[in-house]
N, C-alpha and C positions, 0 to 999 in steps of 0.2 A: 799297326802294332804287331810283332813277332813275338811268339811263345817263348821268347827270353822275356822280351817287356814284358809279356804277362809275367813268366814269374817272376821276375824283378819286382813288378807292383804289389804281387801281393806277400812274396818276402819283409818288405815292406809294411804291410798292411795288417800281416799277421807274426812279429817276431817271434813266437815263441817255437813256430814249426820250420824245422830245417830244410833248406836247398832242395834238398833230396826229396825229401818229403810232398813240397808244392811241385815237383818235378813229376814223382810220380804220381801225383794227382791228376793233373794237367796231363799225362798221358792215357792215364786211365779214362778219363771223359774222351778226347780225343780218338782213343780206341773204340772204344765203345759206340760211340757217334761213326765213325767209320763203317763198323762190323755188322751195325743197323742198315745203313747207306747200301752197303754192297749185298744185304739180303732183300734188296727193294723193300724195305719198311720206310714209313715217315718219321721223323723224329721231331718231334714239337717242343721248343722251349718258351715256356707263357713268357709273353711281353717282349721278347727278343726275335722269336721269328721260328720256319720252321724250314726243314732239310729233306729232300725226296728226289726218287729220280724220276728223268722225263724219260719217253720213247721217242726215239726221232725218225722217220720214214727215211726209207733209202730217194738218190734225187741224183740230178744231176748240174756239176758246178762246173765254175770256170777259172783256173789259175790266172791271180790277177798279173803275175808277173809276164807269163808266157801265153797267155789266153786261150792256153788247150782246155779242153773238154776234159773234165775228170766227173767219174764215178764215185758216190758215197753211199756205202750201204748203211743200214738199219746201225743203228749206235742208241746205248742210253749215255744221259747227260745228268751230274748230278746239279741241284734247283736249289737254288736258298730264296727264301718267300720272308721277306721283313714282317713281321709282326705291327698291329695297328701301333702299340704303344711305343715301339721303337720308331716306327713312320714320325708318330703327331712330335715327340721330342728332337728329331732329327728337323723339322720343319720348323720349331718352336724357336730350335738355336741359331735361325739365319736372320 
């Protein structure tokens, strides 16, 4: 799904509020969730899951195409952690 489907869905789901409107919703979360992300906070949504960053150690890799030696220094990585209840419903529907 893309942040059109979303708001296409809940354009849908909610007539009374304008394009615009579910637009800048959906951006305002988005943001928000962002702005958290990028100050190393976690952000927790019950039942859906939670968002954080990891630390990665610097190491040393191997280009698969060329198989030189390359160096990767220290990097964060942003984490998305499934929540139990989205887990047990994702496993419920196969």
């Amino acid at each position: 799904m893309t942040r059109l489907d979303l708001i296409d869905r809940l354009a849908a789901r909610f007539p009374d509020f304008t394009l615009k409107d579910i637009e800048s919703v959906i951006r305002t979360i988005f943001s928000s969730l962002e702005d958290s992300i990028l100050l190393d906070r976690r952000v927790e949504i019950r039942g859906f899951g939670s968002f954080s960053v990891s630390q990665r150690k610097s190491r040393t890799a191997r280009n698969p195409k060329s198989g030189d030696v390359v160096s990767l220094s220290d990097r964060k990585v942003p984490v998305f952690r499934a929540g139990k209840e989205l887990r047990e419903r994702v496993n419920v529907s196969k």
